[in-house]
N, C-alpha and C positions, 0 to 999 in steps of 0.2 A: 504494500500500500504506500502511496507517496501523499506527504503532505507539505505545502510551502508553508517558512514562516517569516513573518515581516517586521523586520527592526526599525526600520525608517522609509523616507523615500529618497534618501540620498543614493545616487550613483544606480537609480532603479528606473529599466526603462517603462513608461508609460503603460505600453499594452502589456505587461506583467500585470497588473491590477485586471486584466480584462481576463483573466484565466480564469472562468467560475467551477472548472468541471472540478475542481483538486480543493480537500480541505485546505483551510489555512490556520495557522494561529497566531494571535499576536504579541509581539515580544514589547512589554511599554510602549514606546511613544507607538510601533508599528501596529496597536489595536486602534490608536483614533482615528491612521489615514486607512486603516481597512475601513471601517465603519461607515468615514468620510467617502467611500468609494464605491458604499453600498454591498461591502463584503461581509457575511456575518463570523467571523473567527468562529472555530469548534472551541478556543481556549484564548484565553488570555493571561501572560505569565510578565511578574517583573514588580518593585516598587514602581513603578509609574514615578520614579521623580523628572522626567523630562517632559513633562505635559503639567502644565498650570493647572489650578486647583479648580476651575471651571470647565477647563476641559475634562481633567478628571472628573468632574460631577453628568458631562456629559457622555464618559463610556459608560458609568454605572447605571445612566438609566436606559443602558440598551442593550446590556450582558453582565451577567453577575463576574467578578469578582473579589477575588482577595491578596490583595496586594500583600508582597511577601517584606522584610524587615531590608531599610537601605544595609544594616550593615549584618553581610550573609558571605559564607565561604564561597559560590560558586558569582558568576556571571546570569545575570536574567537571562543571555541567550543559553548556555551551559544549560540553566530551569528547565527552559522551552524543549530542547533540544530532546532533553534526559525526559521531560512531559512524553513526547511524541515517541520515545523508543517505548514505554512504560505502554502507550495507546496502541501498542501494534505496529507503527509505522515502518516500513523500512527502505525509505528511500524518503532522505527529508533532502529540502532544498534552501537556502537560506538566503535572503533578500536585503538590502539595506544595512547590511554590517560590516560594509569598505568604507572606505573614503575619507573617515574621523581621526579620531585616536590611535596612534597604530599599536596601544597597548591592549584596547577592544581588538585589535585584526588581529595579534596574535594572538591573541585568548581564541580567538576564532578556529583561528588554525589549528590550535592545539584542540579542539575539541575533535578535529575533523581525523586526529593519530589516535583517539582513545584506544586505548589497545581491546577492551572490550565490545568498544564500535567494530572494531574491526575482526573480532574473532566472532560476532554475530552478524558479519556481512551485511552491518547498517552500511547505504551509502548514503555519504553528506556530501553536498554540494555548497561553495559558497558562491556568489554570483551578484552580478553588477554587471554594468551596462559595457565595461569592458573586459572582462572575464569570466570565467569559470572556473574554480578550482576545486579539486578534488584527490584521493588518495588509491593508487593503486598497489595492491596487494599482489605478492609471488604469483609468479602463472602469465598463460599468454593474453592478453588482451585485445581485441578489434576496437579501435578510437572511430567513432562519430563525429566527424567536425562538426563542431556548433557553427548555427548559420552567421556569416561574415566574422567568424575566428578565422585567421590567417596562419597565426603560427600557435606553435604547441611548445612547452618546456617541459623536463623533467628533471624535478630537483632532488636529489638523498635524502633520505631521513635517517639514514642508520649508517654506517661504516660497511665498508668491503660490496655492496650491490653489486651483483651485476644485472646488465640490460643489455637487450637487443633491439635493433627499430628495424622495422622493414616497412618499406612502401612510404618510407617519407621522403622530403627531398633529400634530406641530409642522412641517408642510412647510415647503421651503426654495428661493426659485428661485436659477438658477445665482449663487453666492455666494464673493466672493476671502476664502479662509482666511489671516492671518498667522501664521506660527510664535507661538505664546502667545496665540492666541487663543480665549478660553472659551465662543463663539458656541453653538456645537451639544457642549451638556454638555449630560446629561439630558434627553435628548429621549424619546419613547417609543412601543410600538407600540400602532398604533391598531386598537383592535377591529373583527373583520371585514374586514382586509387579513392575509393570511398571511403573504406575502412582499412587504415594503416593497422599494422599488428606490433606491437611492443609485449616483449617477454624480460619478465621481473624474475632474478633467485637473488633468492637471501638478504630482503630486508622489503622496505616498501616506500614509493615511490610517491611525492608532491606533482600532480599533473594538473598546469596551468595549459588551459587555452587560452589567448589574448588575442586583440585587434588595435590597430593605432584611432585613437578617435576620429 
């Protein structure tokens, strides 16, 4: 089951609000522009301290919640996130949590490695109007370019990886990744291959799609 969830409307493109088929949920501020958009969240997760005390009076008379305590161990997306795995979900998608603080982005990221996310083959997606990011796991993979994604990266997360790319422009034979290594930035899909194949051993893999604005 997939379900989006919406942190803000920063760095989020417009017809993403028009997706009504997919639950959503809303993470703080990102329950008032659902609302405001005519989307009804299945949940709404977070202290709400980035909405004014009248707008907050305004989500509460159109979905119950209960705001959780500002000073809390996780991140209100982390809430959300861990809500939707607890719901069944298992393909969440994440909206509106680039572009700010890059201490929120990497709290972000790091939810996307939980090691438990990933030994119950949650996938997390983060996303913005110019990216994608997502985590792949050992094994071979077929990549779907996202429409007008241009190039693709693949960053380390662990020491010693190896990876293989085939069918991109920039192919790669089997190749030992070190954590910090900028090898396979920027690589890109190559016309006339639909679904490039990259093979992950021994460890797991940061896949950024990107486009230039």
């Amino acid at each position: 089951m997939k379900v989006n969830l919406l942190c803000s409307l920063r760095n989020v493109d417009k017809d993403v609000l028009q997706e009504q088929q997919n639950d959503w949920i809303g993470v703080d501020r990102g329950t008032l522009e659902l609302l405001n958009h005519q989307i009804m969240p299945i949940a709404a997760v977070g202290d709400f301290d980035s909405v004014t005390n009248e707008e907050l009076h305004q989500i509460k008379k159109q979905i119950e919640i209960d705001p959780v305590k500002k000073e809390k161990d996780d991140t209100d997306l982390a809430l959300a996130v861990n809500l939707a795995v607890e719901l069944g979900y298992d393909e969440i998608r994440i909206y509106g949590a680039t572009g700010g603080r890059l201490d929120h982005f990497m709290g972000a990221v790091q939810i996307l490695t939980k090691p438990e996310f990933l030994a119950e083959d949650i996938k997390i997606s983060l996303i913005d109007s110019q990216n994608e990011i997502t985590v792949l796991k050992p094994g071979s993979h077929r990549i779907s370019q996202v429409e007008g994604m241009k190039y693709v990266s693949f960053i380390p997360l662990n020491t010693n990886i190896r990876i293989k790319l085939d069918e991109f422009k920039y192919e790669l034979p089997y190749t030992t990744l070190e954590q910090g290594s900028t090898l396979t930035i920027s690589n890109e899909f190559k016309e006339g291959y639909d679904q490039p194949l990259v093979t992950v051993e021994l460890g797991n893999i940061l896949m950024i799609q990107s486009k230039d604005k």
